[in-house]
C-alpha positions as CSV (number, residue, x, y, z in Angstrom):
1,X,-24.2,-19.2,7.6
2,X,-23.0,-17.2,4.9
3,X,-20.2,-15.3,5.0
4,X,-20.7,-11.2,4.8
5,X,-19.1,-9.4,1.7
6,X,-16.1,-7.1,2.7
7,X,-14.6,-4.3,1.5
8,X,-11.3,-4.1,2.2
9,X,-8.2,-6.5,1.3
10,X,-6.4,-6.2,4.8
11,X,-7.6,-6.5,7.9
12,X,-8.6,-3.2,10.4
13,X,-5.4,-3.2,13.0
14,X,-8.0,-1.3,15.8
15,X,-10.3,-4.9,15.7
16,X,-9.5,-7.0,18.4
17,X,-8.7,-10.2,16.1
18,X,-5.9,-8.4,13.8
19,X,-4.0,-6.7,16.8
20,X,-4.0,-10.4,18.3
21,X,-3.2,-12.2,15.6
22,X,-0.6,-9.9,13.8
23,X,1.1,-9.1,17.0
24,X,-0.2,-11.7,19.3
25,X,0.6,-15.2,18.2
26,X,3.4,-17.3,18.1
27,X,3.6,-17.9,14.4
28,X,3.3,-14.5,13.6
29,X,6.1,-13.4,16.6
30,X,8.8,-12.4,14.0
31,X,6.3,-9.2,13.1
32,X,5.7,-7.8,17.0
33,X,9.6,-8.6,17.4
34,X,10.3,-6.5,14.0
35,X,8.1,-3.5,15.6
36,X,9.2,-3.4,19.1
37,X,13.0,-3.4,18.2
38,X,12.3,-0.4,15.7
39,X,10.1,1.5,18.7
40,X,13.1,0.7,21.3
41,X,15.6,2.3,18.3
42,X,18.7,0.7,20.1
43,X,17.8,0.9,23.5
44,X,16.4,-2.4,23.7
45,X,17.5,-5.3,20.9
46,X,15.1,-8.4,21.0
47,X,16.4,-11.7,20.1
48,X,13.7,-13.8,20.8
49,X,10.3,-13.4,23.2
50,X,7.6,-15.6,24.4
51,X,4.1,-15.5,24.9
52,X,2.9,-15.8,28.5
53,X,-0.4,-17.4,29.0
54,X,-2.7,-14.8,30.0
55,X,-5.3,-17.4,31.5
56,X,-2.9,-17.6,34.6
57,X,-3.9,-13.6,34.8
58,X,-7.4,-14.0,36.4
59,X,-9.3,-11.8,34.9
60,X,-12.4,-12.1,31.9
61,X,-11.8,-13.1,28.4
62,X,-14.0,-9.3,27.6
63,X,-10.9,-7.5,29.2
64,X,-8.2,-9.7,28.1
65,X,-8.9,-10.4,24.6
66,X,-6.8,-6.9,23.3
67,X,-4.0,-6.8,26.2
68,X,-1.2,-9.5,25.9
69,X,2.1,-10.1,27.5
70,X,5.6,-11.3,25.8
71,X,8.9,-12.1,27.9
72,X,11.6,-11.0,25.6
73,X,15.1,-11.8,26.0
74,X,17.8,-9.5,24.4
75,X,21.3,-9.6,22.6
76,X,22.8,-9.6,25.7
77,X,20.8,-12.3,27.0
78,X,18.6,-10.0,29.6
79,X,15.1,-11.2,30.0
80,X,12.4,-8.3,30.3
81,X,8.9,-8.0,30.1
82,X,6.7,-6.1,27.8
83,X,2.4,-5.7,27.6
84,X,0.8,-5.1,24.6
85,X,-2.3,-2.9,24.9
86,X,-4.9,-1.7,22.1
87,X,-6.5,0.4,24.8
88,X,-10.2,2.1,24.4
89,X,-10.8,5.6,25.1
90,X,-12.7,5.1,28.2
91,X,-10.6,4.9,31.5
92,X,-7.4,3.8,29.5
93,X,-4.9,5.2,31.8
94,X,-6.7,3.2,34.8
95,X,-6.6,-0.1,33.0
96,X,-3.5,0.4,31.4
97,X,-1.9,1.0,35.2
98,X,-4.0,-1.7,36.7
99,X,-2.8,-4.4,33.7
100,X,1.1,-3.4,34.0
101,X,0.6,-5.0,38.2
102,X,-0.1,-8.3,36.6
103,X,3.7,-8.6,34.9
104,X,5.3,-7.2,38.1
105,X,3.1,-9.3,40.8
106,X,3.5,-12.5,38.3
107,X,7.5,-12.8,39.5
108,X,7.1,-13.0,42.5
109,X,8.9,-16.1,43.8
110,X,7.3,-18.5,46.2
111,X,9.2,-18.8,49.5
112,X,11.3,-16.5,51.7
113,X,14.2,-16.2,49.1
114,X,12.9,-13.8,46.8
115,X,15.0,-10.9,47.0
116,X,12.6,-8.5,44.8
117,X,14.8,-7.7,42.0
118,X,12.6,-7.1,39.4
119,X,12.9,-7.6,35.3
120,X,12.1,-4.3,33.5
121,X,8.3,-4.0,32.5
122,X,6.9,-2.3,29.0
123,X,3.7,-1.5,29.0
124,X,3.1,-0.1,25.2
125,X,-0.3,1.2,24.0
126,X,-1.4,1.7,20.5
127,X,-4.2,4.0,21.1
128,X,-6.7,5.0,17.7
129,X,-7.5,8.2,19.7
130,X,-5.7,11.7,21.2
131,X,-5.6,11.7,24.9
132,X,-3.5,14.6,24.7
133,X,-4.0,17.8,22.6
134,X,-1.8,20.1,23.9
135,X,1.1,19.4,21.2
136,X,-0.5,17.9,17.7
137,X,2.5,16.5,17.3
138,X,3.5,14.9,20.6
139,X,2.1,11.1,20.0
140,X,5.3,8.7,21.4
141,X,4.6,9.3,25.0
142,X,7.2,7.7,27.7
143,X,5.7,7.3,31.3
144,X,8.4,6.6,34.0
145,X,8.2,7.4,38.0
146,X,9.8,10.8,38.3
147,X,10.8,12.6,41.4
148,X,8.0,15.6,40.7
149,X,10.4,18.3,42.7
150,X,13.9,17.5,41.0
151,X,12.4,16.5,37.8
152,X,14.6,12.9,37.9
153,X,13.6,9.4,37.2
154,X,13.2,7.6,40.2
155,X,12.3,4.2,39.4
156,X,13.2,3.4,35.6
157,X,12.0,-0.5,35.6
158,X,8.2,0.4,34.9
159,X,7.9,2.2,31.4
160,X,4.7,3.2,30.3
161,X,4.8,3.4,26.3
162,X,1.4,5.3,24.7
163,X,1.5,5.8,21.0
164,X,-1.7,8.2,19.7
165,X,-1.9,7.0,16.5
166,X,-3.9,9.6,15.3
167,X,-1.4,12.3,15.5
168,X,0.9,10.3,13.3
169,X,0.3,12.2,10.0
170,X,3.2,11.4,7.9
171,X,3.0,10.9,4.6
172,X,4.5,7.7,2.4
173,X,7.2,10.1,1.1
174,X,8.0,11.1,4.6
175,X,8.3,7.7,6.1
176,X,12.5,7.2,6.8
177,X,13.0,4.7,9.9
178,X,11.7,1.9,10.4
179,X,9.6,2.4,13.0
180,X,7.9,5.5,10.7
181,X,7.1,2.3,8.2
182,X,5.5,0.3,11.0
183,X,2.9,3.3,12.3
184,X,2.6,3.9,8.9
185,X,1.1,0.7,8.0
186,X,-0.7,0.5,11.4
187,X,-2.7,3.2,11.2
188,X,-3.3,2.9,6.9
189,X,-3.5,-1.1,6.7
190,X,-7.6,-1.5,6.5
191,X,-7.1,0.9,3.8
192,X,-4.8,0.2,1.3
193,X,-5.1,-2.5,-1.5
194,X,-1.5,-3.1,-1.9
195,X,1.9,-3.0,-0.2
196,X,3.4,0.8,-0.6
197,X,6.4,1.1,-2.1
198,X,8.1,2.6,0.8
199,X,7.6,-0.4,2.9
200,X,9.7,-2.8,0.9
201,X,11.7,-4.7,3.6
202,X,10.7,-8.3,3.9
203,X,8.9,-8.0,7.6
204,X,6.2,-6.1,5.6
205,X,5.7,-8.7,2.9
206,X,5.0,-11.1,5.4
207,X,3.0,-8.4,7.3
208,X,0.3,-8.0,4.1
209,X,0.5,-11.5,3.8
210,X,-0.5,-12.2,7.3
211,X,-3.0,-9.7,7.0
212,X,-5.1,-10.5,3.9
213,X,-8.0,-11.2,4.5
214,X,-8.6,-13.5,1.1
215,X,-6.3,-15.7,2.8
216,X,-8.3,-16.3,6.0
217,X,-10.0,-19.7,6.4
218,X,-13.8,-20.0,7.1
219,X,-13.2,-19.5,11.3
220,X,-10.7,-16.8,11.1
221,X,-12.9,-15.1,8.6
222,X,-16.3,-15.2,10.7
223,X,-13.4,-14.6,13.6
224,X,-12.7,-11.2,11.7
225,X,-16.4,-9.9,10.7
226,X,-17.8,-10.5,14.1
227,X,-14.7,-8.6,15.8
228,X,-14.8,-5.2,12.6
229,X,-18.7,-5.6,13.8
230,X,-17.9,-4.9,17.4
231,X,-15.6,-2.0,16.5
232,X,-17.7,-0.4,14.2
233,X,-20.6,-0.6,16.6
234,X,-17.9,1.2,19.0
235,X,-17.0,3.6,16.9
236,X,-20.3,4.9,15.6
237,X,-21.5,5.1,19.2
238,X,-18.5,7.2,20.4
239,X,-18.7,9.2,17.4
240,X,-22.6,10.2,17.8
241,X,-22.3,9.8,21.7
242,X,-19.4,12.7,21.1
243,X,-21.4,15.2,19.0
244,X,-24.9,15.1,21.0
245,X,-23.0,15.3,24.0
246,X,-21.4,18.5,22.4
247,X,-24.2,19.7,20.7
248,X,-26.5,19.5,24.0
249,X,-23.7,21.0,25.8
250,X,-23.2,23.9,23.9
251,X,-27.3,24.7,23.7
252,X,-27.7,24.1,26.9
253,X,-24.9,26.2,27.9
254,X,-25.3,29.2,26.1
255,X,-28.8,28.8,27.1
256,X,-27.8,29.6,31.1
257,X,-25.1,31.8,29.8
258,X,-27.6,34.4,28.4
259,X,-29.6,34.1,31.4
260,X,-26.8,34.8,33.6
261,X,-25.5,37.1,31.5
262,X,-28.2,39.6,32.1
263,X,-28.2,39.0,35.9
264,X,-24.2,39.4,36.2
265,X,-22.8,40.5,33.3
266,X,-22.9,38.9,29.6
267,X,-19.6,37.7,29.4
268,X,-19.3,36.2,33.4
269,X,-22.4,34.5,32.5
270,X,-21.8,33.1,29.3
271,X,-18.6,31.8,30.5
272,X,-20.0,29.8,33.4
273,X,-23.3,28.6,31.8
274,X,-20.8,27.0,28.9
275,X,-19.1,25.1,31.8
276,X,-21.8,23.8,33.2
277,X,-23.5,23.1,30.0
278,X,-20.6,20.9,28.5
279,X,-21.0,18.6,32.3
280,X,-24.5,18.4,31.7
281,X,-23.4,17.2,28.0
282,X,-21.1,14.7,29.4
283,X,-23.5,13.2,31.3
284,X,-25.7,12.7,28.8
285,X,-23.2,11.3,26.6
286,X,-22.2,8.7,29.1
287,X,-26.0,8.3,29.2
288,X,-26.3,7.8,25.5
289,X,-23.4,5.5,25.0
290,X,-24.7,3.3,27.7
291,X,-28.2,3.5,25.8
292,X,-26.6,1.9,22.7
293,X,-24.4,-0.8,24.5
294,X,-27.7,-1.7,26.3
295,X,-29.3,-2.5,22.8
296,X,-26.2,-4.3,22.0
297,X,-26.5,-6.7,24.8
298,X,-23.5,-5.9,27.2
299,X,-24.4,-6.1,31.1
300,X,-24.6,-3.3,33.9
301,X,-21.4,-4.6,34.8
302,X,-19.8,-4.1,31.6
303,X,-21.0,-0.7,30.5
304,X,-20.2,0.4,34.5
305,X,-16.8,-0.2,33.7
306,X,-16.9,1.5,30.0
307,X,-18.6,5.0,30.8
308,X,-18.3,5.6,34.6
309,X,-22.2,5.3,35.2
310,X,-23.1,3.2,38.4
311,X,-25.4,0.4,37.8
312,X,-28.6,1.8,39.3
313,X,-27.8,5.1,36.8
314,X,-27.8,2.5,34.1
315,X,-30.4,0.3,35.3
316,X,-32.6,3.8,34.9
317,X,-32.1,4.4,31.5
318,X,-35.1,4.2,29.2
């Protein structure tokens, strides 16, 4: 089997193999440790960590495979866990609360002397999409349990950490912490051909080193084209999914809009037959999306869990 001709030097981060083997592996546990101490800024300092063995987390390789857990000890020798998600746009915030249980359920202590004093649990995910546009700028999102009348944490042992790295828009000359330099070379890695100047400290030598592609052997390198395969597939059917489901929705919806504009009012009916169009273009998104991942060979199951449809919608779909 030949090997297919790439064009970049560096790996895509957003693939499934490079966020698991530049973050997820022992050998390479000095880079994860490098980028989590420069997100926690102080608050946490990691000495050392630990990969846990997510086999012992019963669920499928399929949801697995980009969701990772480390037990990290710190200066002060604390132990505390954190979860590494690369989280998909579809139902993140579900999966990304249902994967944080595992962590928390996993120490429970067999017997009647557990006293359920619970290690602090991370759960941080790089997302390569905007779940929030309210604030452009607003992409470190921390999640704790707050007290929704007094405004006051309430349980500060489960952090949820969400990072849209699409928001992160600052230049090479901008880049001053550390942690700028590591979101920096995140979200531009699959693009650049060498190491910027700005990121000079050693961590990112060995990062580019790591992540050159050149340097994979033949299994890593079939690894890598079979995983940027996957997410480009994923990508170009979000991307068209997107803009017929907006496209339709828009037609559609100004289509009923004029109609009910001339029964109620232009304006009262444009403004309702917009809403309803953009539903009706949602659904045919989902529809379209789960067209494409049938041609790519993913089950009922599978694509239930990715768009929302049930299996007898999908099971419909010419």
């Amino acid at each position: 089997m030949a090997l297919g001709n790439l064009d970049e030097r560096y790996v895509n981060f957003y693939t499934d193999f490079a966020f698991k083997k530049l973050f997820g592996t022992e050998v390479n546990k000095d880079l994860l440790i490098s980028f989590l101490n420069s997100m926690f800024n102080g608050k946490e300092v990691i000495r050392d960590l630990t990969y846990l063995n997510s086999e012992q987390l019963g669920t499928g390789e399929l949801d697995r495979k980009a969701v990772f857990d480390v037990y990290c000890e710190n200066e002060k020798g604390e132990k505390f866990l954190v979860e590494m998600q690369k989280a998909e746009q579809q139902f993140f915030k579900d999966r990304s609360v249902f994967y944080s249980t595992f962590p928390i359920r996993d120490q429970a202590i067999r017997g009647n002397s557990w006293d359920y004093n619970l290690k602090t649990v991370y759960t941080i995910g790089i997302l390569n999409f905007c779940f929030d546009d309210t604030d452009p700028e607003y992409f470190h999102h921390e999640v704790k349990l707050v007290d929704t009348k007094t405004g006051k944490v309430f349980y500060d042992k489960l952090v949820y950490v969400y990072l849209e790295m699409p928001k992160f828009t600052k230049t090479e000359s901008e880049l001053v912490t550390l942690f700028d330099k590591w979101l920096y070379a995140i979200r531009h890695l699959a693009t650049l051909f060498e190491r910027p100047a700005a990121l000079q400290e050693k961590v990112f030598q060995r990062l580019f080193e790591v992540a050159e592609i050149a340097k994979f052997n033949r299994q890593e390198r079939l690894g890598y084209e079979e995983s940027l395969k996957i997410y480009r597939d994923w990508y170009s059917i979000m991307t068209t999914a997107e803009k017929k489901g907006l496209d339709k929705g828009f037609e559609k919806g100004l289509e009923k809009g004029m109609a009910q504009g001339l029964e109620r009012g232009m304006a009262q009916g444009l403004e309702r037959g917009m809403a309803q169009g953009l539903e009706q273009g949602r659904i045919e998104e989902k529809r379209t999306i789960a067209r494409s991942l049938l041609q790519l060979g993913m089950s009922a199951e599978q694509i239930s869990a990715t768009t929302g449809l049930t299996k007898e919608e999908i099971n419909n779909i010419k």
